[in-house]
VOLUM-518837 format. One record per residue (C-alpha): x, y, z; residue number from 0; residue in three letters. Coordinates in nm, 2 decimals. Example, Ala and Ser with C-alpha at 12.3 -4.5 7.8 and 13.67 -1.06 7.14 Angstrom:
<node <1.23, -0.45, 0.78>, 0, ALA>
<node <1.37, -0.11, 0.71>, 1, SER>
This chain:
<node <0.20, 1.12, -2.69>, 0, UNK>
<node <0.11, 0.77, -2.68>, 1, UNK>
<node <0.14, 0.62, -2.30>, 2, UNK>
<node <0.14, 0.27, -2.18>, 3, UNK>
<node <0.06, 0.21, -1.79>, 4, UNK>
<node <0.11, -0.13, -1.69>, 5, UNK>
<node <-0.10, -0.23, -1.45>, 6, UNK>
<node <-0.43, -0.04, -1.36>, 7, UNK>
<node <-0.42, -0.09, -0.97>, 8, UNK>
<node <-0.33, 0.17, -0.66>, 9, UNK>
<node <-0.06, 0.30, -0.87>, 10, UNK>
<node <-0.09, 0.29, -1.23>, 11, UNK>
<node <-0.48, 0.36, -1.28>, 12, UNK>
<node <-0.43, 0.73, -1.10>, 13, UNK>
<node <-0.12, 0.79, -1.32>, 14, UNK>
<node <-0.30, 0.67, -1.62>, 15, UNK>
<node <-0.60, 0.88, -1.57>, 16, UNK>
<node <-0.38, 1.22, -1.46>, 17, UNK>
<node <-0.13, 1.14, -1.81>, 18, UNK>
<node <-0.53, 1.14, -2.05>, 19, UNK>
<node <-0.62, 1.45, -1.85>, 20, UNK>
<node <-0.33, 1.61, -1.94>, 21, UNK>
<node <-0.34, 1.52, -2.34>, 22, UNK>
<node <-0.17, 1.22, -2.39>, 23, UNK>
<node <-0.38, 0.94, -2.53>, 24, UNK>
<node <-0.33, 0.64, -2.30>, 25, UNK>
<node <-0.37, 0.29, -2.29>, 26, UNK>
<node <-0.42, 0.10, -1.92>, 27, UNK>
<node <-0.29, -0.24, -1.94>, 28, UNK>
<node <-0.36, -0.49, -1.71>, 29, UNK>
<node <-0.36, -0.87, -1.75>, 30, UNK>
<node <-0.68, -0.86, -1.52>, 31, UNK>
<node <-0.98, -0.92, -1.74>, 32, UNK>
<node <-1.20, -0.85, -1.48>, 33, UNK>
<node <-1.04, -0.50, -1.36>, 34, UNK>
<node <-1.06, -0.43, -1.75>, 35, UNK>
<node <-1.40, -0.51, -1.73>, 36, UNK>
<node <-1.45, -0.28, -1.51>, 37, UNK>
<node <-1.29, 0.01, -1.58>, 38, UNK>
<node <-1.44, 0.01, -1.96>, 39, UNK>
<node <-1.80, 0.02, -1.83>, 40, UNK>
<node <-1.64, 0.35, -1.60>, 41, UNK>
<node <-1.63, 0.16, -1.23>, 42, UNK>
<node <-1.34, 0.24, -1.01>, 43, UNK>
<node <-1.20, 0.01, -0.78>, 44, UNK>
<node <-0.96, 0.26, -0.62>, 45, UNK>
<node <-1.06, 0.57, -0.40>, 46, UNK>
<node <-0.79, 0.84, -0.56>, 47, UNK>
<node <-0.94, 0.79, -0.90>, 48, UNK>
<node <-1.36, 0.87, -0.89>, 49, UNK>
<node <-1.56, 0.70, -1.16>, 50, UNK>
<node <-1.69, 1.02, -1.25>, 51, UNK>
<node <-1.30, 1.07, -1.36>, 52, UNK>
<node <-1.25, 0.75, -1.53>, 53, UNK>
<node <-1.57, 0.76, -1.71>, 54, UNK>
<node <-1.51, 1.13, -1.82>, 55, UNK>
<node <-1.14, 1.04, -1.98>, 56, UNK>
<node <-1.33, 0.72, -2.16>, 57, UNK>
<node <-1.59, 0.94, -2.30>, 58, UNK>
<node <-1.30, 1.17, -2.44>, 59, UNK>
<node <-1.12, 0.88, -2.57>, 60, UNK>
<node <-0.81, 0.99, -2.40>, 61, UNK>
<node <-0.80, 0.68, -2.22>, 62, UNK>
<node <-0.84, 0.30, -2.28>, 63, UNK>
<node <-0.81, -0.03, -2.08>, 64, UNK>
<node <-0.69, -0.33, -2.23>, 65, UNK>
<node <-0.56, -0.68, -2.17>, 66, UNK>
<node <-0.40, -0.73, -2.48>, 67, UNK>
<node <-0.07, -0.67, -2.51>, 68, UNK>
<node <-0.05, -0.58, -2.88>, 69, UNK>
<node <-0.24, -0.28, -2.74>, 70, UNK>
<node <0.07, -0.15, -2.60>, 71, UNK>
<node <0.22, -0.09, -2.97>, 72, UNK>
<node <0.33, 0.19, -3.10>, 73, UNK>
<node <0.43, 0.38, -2.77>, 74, UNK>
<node <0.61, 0.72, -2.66>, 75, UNK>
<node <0.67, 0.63, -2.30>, 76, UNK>
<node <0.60, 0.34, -2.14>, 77, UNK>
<node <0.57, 0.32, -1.76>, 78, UNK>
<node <0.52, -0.04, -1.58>, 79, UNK>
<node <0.34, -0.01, -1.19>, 80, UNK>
<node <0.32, -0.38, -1.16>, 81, UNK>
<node <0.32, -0.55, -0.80>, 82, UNK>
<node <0.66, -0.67, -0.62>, 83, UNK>
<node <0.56, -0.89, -0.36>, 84, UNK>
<node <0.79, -1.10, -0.14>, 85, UNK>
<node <0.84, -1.47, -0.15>, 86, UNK>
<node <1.00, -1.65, 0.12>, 87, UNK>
<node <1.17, -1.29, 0.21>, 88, UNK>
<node <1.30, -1.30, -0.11>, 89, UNK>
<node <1.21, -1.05, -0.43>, 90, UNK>
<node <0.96, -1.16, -0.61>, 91, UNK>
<node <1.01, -0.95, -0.98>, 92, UNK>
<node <0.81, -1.22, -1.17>, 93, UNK>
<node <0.59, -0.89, -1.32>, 94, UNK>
<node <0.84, -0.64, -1.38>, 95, UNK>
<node <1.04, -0.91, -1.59>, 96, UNK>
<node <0.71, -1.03, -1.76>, 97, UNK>
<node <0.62, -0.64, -1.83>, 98, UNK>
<node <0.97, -0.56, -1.92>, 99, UNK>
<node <0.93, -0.91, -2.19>, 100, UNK>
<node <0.54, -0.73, -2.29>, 101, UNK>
<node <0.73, -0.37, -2.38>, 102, UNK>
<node <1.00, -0.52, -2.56>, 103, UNK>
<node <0.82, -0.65, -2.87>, 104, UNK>
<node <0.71, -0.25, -2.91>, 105, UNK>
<node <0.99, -0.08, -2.85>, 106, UNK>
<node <1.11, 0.17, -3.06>, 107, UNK>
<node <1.41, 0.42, -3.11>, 108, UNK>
<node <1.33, 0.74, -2.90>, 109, UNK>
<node <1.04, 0.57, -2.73>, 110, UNK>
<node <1.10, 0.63, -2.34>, 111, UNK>
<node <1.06, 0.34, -2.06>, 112, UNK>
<node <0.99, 0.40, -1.67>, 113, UNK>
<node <1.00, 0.14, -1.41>, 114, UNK>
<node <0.74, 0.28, -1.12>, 115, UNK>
<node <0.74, -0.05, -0.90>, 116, UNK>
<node <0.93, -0.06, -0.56>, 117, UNK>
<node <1.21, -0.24, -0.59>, 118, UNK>
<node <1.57, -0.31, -0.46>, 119, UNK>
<node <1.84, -0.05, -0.58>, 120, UNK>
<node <1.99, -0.18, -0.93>, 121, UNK>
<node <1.69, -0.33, -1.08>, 122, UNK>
<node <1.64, -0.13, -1.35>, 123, UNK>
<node <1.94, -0.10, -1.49>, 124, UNK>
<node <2.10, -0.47, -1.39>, 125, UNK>
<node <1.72, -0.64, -1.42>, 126, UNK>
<node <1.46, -0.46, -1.63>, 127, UNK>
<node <1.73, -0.27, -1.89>, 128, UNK>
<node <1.88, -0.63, -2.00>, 129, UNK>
<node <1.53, -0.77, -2.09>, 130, UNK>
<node <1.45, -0.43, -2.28>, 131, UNK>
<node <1.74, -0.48, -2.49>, 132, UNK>
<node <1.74, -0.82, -2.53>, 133, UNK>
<node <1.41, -0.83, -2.63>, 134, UNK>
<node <1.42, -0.51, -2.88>, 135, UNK>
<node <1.80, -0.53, -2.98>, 136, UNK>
<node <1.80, -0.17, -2.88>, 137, UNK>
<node <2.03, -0.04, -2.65>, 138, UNK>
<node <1.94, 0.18, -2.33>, 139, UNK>
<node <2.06, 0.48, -2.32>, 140, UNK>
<node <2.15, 0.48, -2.67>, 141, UNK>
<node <1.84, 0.39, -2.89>, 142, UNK>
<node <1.57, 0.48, -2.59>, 143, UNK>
<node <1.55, 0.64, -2.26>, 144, UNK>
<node <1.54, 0.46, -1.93>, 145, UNK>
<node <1.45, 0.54, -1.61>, 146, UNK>
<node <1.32, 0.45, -1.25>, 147, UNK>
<node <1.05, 0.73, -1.08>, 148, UNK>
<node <0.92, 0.54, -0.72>, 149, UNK>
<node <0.57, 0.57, -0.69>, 150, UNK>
<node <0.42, 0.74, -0.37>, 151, UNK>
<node <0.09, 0.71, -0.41>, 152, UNK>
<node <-0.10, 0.71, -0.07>, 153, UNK>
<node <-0.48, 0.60, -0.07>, 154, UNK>
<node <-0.74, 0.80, 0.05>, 155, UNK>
<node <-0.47, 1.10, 0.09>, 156, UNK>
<node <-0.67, 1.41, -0.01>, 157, UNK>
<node <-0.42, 1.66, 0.03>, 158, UNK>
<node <-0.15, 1.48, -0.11>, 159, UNK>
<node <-0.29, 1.32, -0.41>, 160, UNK>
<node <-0.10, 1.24, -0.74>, 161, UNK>
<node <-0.06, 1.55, -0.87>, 162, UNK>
<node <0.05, 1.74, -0.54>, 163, UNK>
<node <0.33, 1.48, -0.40>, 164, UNK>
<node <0.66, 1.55, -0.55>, 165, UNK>
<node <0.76, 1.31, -0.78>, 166, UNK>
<node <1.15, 1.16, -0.74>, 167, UNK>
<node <1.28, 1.11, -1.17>, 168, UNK>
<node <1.61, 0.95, -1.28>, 169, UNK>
<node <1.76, 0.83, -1.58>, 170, UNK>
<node <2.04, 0.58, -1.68>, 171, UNK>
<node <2.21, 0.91, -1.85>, 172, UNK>
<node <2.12, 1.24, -1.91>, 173, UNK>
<node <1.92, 1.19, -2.23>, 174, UNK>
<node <1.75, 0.98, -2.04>, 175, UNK>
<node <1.68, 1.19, -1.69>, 176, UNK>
<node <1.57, 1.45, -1.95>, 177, UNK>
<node <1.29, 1.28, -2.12>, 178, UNK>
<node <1.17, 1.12, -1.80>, 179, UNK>
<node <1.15, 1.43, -1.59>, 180, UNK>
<node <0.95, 1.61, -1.90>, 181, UNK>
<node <0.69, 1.38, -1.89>, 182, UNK>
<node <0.62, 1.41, -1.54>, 183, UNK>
<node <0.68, 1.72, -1.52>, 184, UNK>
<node <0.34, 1.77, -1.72>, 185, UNK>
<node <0.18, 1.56, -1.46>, 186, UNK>
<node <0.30, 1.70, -1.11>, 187, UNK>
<node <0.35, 2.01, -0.95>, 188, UNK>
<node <0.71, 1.96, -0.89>, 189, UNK>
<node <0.92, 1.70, -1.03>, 190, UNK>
<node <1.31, 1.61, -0.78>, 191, UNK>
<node <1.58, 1.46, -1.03>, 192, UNK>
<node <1.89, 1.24, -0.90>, 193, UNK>
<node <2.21, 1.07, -0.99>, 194, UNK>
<node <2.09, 0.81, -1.15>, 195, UNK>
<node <1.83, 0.50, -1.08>, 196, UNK>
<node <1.99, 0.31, -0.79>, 197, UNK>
<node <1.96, 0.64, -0.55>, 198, UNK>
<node <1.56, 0.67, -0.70>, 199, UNK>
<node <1.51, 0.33, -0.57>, 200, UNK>
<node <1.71, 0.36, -0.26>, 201, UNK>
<node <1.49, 0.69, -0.16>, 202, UNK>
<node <1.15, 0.50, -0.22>, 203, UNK>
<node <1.29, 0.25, 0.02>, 204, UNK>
<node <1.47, 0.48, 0.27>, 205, UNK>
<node <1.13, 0.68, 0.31>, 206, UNK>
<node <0.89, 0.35, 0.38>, 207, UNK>
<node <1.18, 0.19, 0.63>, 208, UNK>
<node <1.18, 0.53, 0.82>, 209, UNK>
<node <0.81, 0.49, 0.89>, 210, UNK>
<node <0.86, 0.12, 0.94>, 211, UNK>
<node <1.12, 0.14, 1.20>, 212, UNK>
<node <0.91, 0.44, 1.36>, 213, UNK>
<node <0.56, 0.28, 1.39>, 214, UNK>
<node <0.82, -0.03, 1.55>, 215, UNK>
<node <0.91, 0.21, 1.81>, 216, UNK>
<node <0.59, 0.35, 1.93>, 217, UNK>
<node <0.42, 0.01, 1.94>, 218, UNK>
<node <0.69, -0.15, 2.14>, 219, UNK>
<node <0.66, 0.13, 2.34>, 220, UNK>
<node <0.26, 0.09, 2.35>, 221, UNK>
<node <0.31, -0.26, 2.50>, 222, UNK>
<node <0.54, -0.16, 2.76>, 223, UNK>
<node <0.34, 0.15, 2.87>, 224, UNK>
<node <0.08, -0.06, 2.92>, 225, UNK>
<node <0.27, -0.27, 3.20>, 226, UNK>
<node <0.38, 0.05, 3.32>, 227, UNK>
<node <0.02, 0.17, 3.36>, 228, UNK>
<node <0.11, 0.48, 3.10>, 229, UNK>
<node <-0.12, 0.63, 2.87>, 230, UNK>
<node <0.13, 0.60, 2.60>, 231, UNK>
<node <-0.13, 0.78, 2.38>, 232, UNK>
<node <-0.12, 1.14, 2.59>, 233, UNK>
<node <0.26, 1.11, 2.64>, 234, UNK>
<node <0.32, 1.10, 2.21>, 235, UNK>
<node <0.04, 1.41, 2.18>, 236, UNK>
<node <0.27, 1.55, 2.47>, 237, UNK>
<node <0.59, 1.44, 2.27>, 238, UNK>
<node <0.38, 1.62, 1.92>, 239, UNK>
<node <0.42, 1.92, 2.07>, 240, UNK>
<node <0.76, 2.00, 2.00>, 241, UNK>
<node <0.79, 2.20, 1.72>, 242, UNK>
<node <1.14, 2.03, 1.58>, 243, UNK>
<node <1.30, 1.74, 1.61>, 244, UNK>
<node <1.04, 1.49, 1.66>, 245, UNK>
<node <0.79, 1.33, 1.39>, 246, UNK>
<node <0.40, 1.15, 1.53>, 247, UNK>
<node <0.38, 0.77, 1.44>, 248, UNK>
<node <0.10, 0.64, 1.65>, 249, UNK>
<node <0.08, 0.27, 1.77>, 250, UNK>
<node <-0.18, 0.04, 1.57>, 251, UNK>
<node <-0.27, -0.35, 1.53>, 252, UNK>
<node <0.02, -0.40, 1.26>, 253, UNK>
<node <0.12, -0.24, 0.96>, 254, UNK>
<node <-0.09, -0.35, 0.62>, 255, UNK>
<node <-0.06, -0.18, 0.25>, 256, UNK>
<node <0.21, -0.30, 0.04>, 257, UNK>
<node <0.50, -0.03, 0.14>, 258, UNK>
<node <0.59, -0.11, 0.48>, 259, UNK>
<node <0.54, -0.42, 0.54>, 260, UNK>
<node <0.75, -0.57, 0.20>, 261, UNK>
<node <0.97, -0.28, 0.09>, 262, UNK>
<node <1.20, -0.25, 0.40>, 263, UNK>
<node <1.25, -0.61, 0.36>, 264, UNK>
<node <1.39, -0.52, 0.01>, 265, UNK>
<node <1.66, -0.33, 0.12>, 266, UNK>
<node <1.74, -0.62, 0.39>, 267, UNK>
<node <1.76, -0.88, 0.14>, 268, UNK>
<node <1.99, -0.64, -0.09>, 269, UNK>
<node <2.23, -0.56, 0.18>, 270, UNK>
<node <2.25, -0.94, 0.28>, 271, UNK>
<node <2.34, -1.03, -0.05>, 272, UNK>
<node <2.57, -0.78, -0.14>, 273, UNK>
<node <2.76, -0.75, 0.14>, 274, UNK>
<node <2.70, -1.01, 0.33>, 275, UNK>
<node <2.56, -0.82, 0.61>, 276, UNK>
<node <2.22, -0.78, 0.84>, 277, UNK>
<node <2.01, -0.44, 0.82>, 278, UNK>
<node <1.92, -0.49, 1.18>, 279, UNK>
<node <1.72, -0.19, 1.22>, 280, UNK>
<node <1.48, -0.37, 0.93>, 281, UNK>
<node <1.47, -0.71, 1.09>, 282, UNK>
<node <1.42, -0.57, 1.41>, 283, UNK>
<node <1.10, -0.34, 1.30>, 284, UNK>
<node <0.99, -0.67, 1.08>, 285, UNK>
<node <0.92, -0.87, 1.36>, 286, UNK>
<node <0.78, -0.61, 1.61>, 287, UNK>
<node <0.57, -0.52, 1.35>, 288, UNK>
<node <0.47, -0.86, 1.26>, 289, UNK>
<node <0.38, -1.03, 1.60>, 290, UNK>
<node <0.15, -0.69, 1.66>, 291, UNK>
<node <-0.17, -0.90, 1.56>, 292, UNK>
<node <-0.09, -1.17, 1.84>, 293, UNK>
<node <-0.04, -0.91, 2.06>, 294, UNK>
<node <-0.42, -0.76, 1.94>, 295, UNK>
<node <-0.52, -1.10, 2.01>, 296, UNK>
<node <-0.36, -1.16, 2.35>, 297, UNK>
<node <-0.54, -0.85, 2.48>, 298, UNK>
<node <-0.88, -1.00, 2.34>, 299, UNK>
<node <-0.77, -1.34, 2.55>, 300, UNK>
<node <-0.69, -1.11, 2.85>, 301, UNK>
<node <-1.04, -0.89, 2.81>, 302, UNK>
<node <-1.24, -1.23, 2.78>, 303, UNK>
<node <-1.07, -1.41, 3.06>, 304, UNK>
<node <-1.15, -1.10, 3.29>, 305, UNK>
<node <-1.51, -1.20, 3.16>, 306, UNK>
<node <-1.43, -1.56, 3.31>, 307, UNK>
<node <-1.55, -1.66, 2.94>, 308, UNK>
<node <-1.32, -1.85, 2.69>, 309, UNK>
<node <-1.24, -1.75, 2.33>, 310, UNK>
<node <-1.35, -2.08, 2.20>, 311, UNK>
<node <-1.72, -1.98, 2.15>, 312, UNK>
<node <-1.71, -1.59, 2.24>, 313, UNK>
<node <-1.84, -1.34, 1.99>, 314, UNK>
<node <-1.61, -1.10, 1.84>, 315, UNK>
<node <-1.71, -0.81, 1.58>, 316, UNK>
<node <-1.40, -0.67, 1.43>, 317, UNK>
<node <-1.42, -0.31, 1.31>, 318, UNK>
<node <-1.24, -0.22, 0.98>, 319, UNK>
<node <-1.06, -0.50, 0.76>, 320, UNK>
<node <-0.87, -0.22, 0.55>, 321, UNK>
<node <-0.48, -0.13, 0.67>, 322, UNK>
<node <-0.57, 0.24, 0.68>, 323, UNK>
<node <-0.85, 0.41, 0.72>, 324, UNK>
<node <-1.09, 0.55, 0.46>, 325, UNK>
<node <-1.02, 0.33, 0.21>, 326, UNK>
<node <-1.08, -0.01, 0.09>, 327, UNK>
<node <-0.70, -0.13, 0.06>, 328, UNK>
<node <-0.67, -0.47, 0.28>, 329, UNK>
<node <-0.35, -0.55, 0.14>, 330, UNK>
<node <-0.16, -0.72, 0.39>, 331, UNK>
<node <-0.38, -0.57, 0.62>, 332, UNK>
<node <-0.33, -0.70, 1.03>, 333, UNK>
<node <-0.68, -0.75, 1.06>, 334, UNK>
<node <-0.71, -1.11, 0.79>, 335, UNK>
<node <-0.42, -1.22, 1.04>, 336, UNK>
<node <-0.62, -1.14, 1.33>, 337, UNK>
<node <-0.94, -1.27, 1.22>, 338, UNK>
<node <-0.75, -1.60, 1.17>, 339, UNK>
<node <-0.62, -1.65, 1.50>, 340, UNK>
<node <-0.92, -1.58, 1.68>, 341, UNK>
<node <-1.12, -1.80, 1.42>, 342, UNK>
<node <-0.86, -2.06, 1.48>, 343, UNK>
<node <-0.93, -2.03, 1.88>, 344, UNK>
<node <-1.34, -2.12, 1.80>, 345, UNK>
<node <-1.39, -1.78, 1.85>, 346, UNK>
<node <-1.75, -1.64, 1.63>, 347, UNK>
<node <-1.55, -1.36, 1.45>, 348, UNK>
<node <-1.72, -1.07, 1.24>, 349, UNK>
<node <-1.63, -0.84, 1.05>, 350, UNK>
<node <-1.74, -0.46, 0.90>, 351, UNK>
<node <-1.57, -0.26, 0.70>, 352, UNK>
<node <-1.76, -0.08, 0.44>, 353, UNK>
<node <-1.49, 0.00, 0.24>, 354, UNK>
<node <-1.34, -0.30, 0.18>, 355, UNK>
<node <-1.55, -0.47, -0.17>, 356, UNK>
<node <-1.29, -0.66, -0.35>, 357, UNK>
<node <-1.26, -0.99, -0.21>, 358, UNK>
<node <-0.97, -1.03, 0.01>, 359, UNK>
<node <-0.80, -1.36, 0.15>, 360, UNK>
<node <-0.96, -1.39, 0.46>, 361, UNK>
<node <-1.11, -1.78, 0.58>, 362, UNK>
<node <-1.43, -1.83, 0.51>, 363, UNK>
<node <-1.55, -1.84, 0.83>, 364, UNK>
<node <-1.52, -1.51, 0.87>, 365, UNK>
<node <-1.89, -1.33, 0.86>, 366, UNK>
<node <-1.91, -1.03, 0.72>, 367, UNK>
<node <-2.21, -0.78, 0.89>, 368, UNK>
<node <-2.33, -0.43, 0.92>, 369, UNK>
<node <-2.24, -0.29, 1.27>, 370, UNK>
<node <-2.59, -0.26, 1.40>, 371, UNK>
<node <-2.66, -0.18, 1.72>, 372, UNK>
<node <-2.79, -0.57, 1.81>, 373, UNK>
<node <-2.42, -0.67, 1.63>, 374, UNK>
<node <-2.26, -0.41, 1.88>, 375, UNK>
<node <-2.44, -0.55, 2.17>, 376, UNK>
<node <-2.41, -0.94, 2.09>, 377, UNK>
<node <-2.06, -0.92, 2.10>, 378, UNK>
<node <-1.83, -1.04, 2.37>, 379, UNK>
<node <-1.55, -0.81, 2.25>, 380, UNK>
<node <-1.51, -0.53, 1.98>, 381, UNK>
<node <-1.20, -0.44, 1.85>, 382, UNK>
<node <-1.16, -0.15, 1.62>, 383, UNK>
<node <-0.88, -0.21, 1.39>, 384, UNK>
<node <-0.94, 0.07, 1.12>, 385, UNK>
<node <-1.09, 0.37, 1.23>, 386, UNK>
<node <-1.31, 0.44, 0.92>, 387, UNK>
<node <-1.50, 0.81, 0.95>, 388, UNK>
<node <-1.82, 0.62, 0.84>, 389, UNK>
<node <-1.85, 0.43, 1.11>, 390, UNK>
<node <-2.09, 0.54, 1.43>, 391, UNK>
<node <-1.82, 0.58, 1.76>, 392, UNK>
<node <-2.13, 0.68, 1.98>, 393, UNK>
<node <-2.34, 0.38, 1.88>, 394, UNK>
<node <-2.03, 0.16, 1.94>, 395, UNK>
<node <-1.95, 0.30, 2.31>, 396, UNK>
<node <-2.31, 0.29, 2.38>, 397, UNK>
<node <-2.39, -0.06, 2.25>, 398, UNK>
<node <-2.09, -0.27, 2.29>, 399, UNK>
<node <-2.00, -0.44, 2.65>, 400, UNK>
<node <-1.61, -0.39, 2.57>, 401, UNK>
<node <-1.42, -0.22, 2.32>, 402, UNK>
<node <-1.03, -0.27, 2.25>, 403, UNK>
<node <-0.94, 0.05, 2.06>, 404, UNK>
<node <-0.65, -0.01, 1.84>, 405, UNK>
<node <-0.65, 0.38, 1.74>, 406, UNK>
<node <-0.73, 0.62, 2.00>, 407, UNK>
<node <-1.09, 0.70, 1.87>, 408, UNK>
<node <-1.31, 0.62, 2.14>, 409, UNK>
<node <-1.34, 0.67, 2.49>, 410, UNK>
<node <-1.56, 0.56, 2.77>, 411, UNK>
<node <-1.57, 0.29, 3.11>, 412, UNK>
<node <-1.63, 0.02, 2.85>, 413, UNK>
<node <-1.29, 0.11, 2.62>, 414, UNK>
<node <-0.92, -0.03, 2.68>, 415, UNK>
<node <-0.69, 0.13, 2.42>, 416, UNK>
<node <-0.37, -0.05, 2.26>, 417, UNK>
């Protein structure tokens, strides 16, 4: 079949590349010339998909980047993975509706139409559908299929990658259901229908606002335990041990990506404008989660001022700018928000992370360095936000006067974890 992918970023360039392996001649379409750029001469921008993998489904022909939209003509399925940021707390669907406007002008009878991108429960069929139809004059349900499958991609996951995570498929009827689960059902191991689109979207939500709330808990926790001179870290390994009823979230210097800290809110702002009510569990999580940077940066204050030195002027090396570890994602990421209120507070901030290459919004002040043993030791404080393999935990505990571990990886008289 002919397969559209809108948007070649963390979601759409690994299903693009999986639906050429598998047979289907795609085209990646992204409104990115520079990402296009790049993924015609075979470079890869995102861990789950190797450039050996892109370059090997462009030399086959299978597979084809393009920022044109007439590209998109003359396709079998469709499938948009475009961004859904927040603005103002509000739903910012600016891309679907553009993408939904793109797909429009090609759509044909039979052709089939998946919406990927996190979103509140409805969209497809009370956002996306209407734009579809308007813009064709066909009808969903009647003239094409429709359908919502949540993405749940996770980067640098190598044991749950694409193809191995279960993949949730609905449809706006049966037809519909049918032809979407049949295409992915060529691309993943196991495929999970529902009802219909609006309990796709809630599950995609209902999974990231469990971990949300969760990671809430333990670092509220963290902070408390800390008072309470409690290793909050041994009591959760303790707490692991149970073999039912209790899940591992571990404390960390906020939460980054863009799942948890956008699509809770989501739900929040669906449920406030609905029925008029507060998901308290979300707003609660939102703003533990949230202030966890100042709280990273109150415990630099408090390791300095046990130095009798100030911030303004003290020398900080930050280690990892990515929201997870082993990969390159800084979306959102705690540590651009941490690096800004201790640059804000004179403090000499740098930074490593050597995943992290496409430019991030981070000030410009901000000096980005190798952590060398002379960067280790010149530092007043080093605080490990993202606890990348590559990086050299002996070195560090040997070489830096103070370490505030934000992750549990190192230990030693010079350490204080979160």
């Amino acid at each position: 079949m002919r397969v559209v992918v809108v948007g070649q970023g963390y979601v759409g360039l690994p299903l693009a590349i999986r639906a050429a392996e598998v047979g289907h001649q795609v085209i990646g379409y992204d409104v990115d010339a520079r990402r296009v750029k790049s993924l015609a001469a075979g470079e890869s921008y995102v861990e789950d998909v190797s450039s050996e993998r892109l370059s090997r489904a462009l030399e086959r022909g299978s597979y084809r980047a393009s920022e044109l939209a007439r590209d998109c003509g003359g396709f079998d399925v469709a499938v948009v993975t475009v961004p859904t940021p927040l603005q103002e707390g509000a739903p910012d669907l600016r891309y679907i509706e553009e993408s939904a406007r793109t797909l429009a002008r090609f759509l044909r009878p039979g052709a089939t139409v998946v919406l990927e991108s996190t979103t509140y429960p409805g969209t497809t069929e009370e956002l996306f559908a209407p734009i579809l139809e308007d813009g064709s004059g066909l009808t969903a349900g009647v003239d094409f299929h429709l359908g919502y499958s949540p993405e749940r991609i996770d980067p640098g996951n190598t044991v749950w990658g694409f193809q191995q995570t279960p993949k949730v498929v609905s449809g706006v009827d049966a037809a519909s259901l049918k032809a979407v689960e049949a295409f992915y059902a060529d691309l993943v191991d196991t495929t999970v229908p529902v009802r219909s689109p609006k309990e796709a979207e809630l599950a995609k939500l209902l999974e990231n606002t469990f971990r949300h709330v969760n990671i809430a808990l333990v670092n509220e926790i963290a902070m408390f335990a800390r008072h309470l001179d409690i290793d909050v870290w041994q009591a959760i390994e303790a707490a692991s041990s149970k073999p039912f009823g209790f899940m591992k979230f571990t404390p960390g210097p906020g939460v980054g990506g863009h799942c948890l800290p956008i699509d809770p809110s989501y739900l929040s702002w669906r449920v406030q404008r609905e029925l008029g009510q507060n998901f308290r569990f979300v707003e609660l999580a939102n703003d533990i989660n949230s202030h966890m940077p100042e709280y990273v940066t109150r415990r630099v204050i408090d390791a300095l001022n046990a130095k009798r030195r100030s911030v303004n002027g003290s020398r900080i090396l930050l280690l990892g700018l990515a929201y997870k570890k082993n990969t390159g994602d800084a979306r959102e990421s705690p540590a651009v928000r941490i690096s800004q209120l201790l640059l804000d507070m004179g403090a000499k901030v740098r930074a490593a992370d050597p995943h992290v290459v496409e430019s991030i919004k981070v000030d410009a002040r901000l000096v980005r360095i190798e952590p060398t043993r002379k960067e280790l030791a010149a530092a007043d404080v080093v605080v490990l936000l993202t606890d990348h393999d590559s990086f050299d935990y002996q070195m560090v505990t040997e070489h830096a006067s103070f370490v505030l571990d934000c992750r549990n990886r190192v230990s030693g008289p010079t350490v204080e974890v979160l």
